[in-house]
C-alpha beads as a LAMMPS data file, in Angstrom:
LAMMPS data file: protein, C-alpha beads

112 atoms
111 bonds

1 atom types
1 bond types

-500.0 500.0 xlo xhi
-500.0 500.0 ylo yhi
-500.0 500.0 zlo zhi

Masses

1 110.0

Atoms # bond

1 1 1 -221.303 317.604 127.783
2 1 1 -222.837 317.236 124.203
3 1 1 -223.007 312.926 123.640
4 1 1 -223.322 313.339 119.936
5 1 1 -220.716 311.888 118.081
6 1 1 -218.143 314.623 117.433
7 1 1 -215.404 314.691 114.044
8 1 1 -213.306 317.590 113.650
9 1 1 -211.359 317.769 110.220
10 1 1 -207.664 319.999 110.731
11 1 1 -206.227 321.033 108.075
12 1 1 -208.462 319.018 105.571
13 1 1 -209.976 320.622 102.365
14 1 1 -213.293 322.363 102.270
15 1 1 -214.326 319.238 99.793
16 1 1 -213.765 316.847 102.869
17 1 1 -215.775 318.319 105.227
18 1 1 -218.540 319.146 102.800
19 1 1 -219.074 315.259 102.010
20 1 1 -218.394 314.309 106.242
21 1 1 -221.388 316.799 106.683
22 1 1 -223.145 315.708 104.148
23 1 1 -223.308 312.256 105.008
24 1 1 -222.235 311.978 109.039
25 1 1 -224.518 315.124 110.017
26 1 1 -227.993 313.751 109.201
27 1 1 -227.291 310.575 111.198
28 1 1 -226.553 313.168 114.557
29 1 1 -222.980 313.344 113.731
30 1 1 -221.256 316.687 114.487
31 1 1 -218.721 317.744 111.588
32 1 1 -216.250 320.387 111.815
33 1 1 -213.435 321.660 110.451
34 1 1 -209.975 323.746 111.838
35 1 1 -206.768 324.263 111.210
36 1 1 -203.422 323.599 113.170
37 1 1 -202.896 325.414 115.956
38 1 1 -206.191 327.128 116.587
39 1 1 -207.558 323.873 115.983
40 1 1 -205.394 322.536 119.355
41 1 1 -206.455 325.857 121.115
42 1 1 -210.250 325.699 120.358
43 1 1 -210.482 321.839 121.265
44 1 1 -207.862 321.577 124.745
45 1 1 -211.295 321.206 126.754
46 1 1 -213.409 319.320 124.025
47 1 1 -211.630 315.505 123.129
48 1 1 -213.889 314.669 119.547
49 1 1 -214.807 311.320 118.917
50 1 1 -212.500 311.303 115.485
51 1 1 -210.066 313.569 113.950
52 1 1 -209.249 313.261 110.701
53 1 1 -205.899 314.818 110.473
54 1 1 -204.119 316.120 106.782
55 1 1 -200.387 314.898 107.885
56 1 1 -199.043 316.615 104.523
57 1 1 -199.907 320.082 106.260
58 1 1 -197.434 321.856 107.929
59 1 1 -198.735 321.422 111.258
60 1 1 -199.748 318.126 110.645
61 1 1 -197.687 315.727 112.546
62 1 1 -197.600 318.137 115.737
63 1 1 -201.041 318.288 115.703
64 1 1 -201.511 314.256 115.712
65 1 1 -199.949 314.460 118.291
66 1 1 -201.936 316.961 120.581
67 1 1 -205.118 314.090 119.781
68 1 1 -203.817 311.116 121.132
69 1 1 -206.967 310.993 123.212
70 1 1 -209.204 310.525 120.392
71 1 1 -209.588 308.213 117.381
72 1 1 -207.545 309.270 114.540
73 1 1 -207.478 309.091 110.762
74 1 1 -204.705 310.039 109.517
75 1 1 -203.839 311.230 105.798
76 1 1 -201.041 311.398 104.189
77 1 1 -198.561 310.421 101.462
78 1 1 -195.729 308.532 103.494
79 1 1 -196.887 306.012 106.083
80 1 1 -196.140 307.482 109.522
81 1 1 -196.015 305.375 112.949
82 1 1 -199.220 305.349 114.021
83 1 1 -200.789 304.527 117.758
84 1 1 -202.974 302.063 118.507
85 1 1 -206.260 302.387 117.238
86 1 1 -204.856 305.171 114.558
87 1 1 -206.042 304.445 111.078
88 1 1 -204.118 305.673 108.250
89 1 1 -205.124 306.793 104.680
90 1 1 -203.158 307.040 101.793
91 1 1 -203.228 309.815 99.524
92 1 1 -204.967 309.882 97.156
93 1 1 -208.243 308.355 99.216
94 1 1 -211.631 308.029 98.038
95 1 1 -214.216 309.500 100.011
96 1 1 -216.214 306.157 100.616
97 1 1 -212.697 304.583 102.127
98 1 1 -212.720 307.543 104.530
99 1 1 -216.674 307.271 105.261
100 1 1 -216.071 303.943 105.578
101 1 1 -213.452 304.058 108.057
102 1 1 -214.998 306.885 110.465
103 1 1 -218.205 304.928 110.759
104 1 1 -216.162 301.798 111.555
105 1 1 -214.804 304.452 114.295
106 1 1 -218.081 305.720 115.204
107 1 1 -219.005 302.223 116.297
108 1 1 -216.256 301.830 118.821
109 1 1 -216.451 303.584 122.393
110 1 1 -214.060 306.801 122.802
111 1 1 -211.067 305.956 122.712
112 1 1 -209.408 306.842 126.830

Bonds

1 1 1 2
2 1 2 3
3 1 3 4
4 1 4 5
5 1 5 6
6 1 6 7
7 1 7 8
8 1 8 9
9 1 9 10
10 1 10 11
11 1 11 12
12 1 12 13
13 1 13 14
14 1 14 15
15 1 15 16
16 1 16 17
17 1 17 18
18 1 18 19
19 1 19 20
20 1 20 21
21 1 21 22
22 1 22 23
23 1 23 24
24 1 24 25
25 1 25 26
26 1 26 27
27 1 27 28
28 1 28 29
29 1 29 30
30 1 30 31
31 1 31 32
32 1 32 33
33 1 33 34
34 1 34 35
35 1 35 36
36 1 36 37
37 1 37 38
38 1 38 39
39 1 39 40
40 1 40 41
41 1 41 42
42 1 42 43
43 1 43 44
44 1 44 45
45 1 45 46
46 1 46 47
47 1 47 48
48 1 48 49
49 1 49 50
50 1 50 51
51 1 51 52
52 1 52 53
53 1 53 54
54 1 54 55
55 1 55 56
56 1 56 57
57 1 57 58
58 1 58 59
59 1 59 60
60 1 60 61
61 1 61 62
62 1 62 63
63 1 63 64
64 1 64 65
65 1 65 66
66 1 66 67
67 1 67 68
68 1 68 69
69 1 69 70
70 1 70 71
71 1 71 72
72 1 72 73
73 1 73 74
74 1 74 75
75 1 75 76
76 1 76 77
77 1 77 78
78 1 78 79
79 1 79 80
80 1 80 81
81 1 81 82
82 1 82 83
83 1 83 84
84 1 84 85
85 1 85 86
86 1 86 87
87 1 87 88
88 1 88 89
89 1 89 90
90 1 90 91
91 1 91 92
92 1 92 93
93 1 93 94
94 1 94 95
95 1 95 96
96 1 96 97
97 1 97 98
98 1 98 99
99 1 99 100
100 1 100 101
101 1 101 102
102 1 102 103
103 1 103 104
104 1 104 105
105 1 105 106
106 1 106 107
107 1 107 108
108 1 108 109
109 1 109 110
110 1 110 111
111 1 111 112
Protein backbone atom coordinates (compact mmCIF):
# COMPACT_ATOMS: atom_id res chain seq x y z
CA UNK A 1 0.00 0.00 0.00
CA UNK A 2 1.38 3.45 -1.24
CA UNK A 3 1.29 5.89 2.36
CA UNK A 4 1.49 9.03 0.33
CA UNK A 5 -1.26 11.18 0.70
CA UNK A 6 -3.70 10.38 -2.11
CA UNK A 7 -6.56 13.22 -3.78
CA UNK A 8 -8.51 12.15 -6.61
CA UNK A 9 -10.57 15.01 -8.38
CA UNK A 10 -14.12 13.34 -10.26
CA UNK A 11 -15.60 15.16 -12.42
CA UNK A 12 -13.57 18.43 -11.69
CA UNK A 13 -12.09 20.66 -14.51
CA UNK A 14 -8.69 20.15 -16.00
CA UNK A 15 -7.92 23.82 -14.30
CA UNK A 16 -8.50 22.12 -10.80
CA UNK A 17 -6.32 19.47 -10.99
CA UNK A 18 -3.61 21.43 -12.73
CA UNK A 19 -3.32 23.91 -9.60
CA UNK A 20 -3.89 20.52 -6.87
CA UNK A 21 -0.75 19.18 -8.79
CA UNK A 22 0.85 22.03 -8.91
CA UNK A 23 0.86 22.83 -5.44
CA UNK A 24 -0.08 19.29 -3.41
CA UNK A 25 2.41 17.14 -5.70
CA UNK A 26 5.77 18.69 -4.73
CA UNK A 27 4.97 18.29 -1.02
CA UNK A 28 4.50 14.09 -1.84
CA UNK A 29 0.91 14.54 -2.48
CA UNK A 30 -0.60 12.27 -5.18
CA UNK A 31 -3.18 14.23 -7.51
CA UNK A 32 -5.49 12.70 -9.84
CA UNK A 33 -8.28 13.18 -11.68
CA UNK A 34 -11.57 10.81 -13.03
CA UNK A 35 -14.76 10.95 -13.88
CA UNK A 36 -18.06 9.30 -12.50
CA UNK A 37 -18.38 5.98 -12.88
CA UNK A 38 -14.98 4.83 -14.02
CA UNK A 39 -13.82 6.91 -11.35
CA UNK A 40 -15.92 4.38 -8.70
CA UNK A 41 -14.62 1.38 -10.84
CA UNK A 42 -10.87 2.35 -10.92
CA UNK A 43 -10.81 3.29 -7.06
CA UNK A 44 -13.31 0.15 -5.34
CA UNK A 45 -9.83 -1.28 -3.99
CA UNK A 46 -7.92 2.12 -3.48
CA UNK A 47 -9.94 4.53 -0.53
CA UNK A 48 -7.87 8.23 -1.33
CA UNK A 49 -7.16 10.35 1.40
CA UNK A 50 -9.59 13.28 -0.20
CA UNK A 51 -11.95 13.50 -3.00
CA UNK A 52 -12.90 16.48 -4.21
CA UNK A 53 -16.17 15.79 -5.81
CA UNK A 54 -18.01 18.40 -8.69
CA UNK A 55 -21.76 17.75 -7.22
CA UNK A 56 -23.14 19.90 -10.31
CA UNK A 57 -22.02 16.84 -12.60
CA UNK A 58 -24.33 14.41 -13.50
CA UNK A 59 -22.93 11.71 -11.57
CA UNK A 60 -22.12 13.80 -8.88
CA UNK A 61 -24.24 13.06 -5.95
CA UNK A 62 -24.07 9.13 -6.66
CA UNK A 63 -20.63 9.29 -6.70
CA UNK A 64 -20.38 11.12 -3.09
CA UNK A 65 -21.83 8.64 -2.15
CA UNK A 66 -19.63 5.59 -3.29
CA UNK A 67 -16.64 7.78 -0.99
CA UNK A 68 -18.05 7.83 2.23
CA UNK A 69 -14.84 6.21 3.38
CA UNK A 70 -12.74 9.07 2.60
CA UNK A 71 -12.59 12.81 3.31
CA UNK A 72 -14.68 14.75 1.03
CA UNK A 73 -14.90 18.20 -0.52
CA UNK A 74 -17.66 18.72 -2.02
CA UNK A 75 -18.60 21.45 -4.78
CA UNK A 76 -21.44 22.65 -5.75
CA UNK A 77 -24.07 25.38 -6.18
CA UNK A 78 -26.92 24.25 -3.67
CA UNK A 79 -25.81 23.14 -0.22
CA UNK A 80 -26.34 19.37 0.00
CA UNK A 81 -26.45 17.25 3.42
CA UNK A 82 -23.22 16.49 4.02
CA UNK A 83 -21.56 13.62 6.49
CA UNK A 84 -19.48 14.18 9.10
CA UNK A 85 -16.23 15.36 8.34
CA UNK A 86 -17.58 16.42 4.60
CA UNK A 87 -16.57 19.92 3.72
CA UNK A 88 -18.53 21.78 1.29
CA UNK A 89 -17.60 24.52 -1.29
CA UNK A 90 -19.65 26.87 -2.87
CA UNK A 91 -19.52 27.65 -6.37
CA UNK A 92 -17.87 29.83 -7.44
CA UNK A 93 -14.61 28.87 -5.05
CA UNK A 94 -11.29 30.26 -5.18
CA UNK A 95 -8.55 27.99 -5.52
CA UNK A 96 -6.72 29.07 -2.20
CA UNK A 97 -10.26 28.22 -0.23
CA UNK A 98 -9.98 24.75 -1.78
CA UNK A 99 -6.03 24.45 -1.09
CA UNK A 100 -6.80 25.63 2.01
CA UNK A 101 -9.31 23.22 2.94
CA UNK A 102 -7.52 19.89 1.55
CA UNK A 103 -4.42 20.69 3.53
CA UNK A 104 -6.60 21.27 6.62
CA UNK A 105 -7.71 17.55 5.44
CA UNK A 106 -4.33 16.36 4.83
CA UNK A 107 -3.56 17.01 8.47
CA UNK A 108 -6.23 14.78 9.87
CA UNK A 109 -5.81 10.82 9.92
CA UNK A 110 -8.00 8.87 7.16
CA UNK A 111 -11.04 9.16 7.78
CA UNK A 112 -12.49 4.99 8.79
Amino acid sequence: MNSAPHVLVIDGTSDTEAVLKAVLEPRGTLVERARGVAARQRHDNDCPHIVVIDLDEDSGGATAACYGESHRVLIGSVRTSLNSGDRFLAKPFQYPELLKTIEDLLSLPPAA
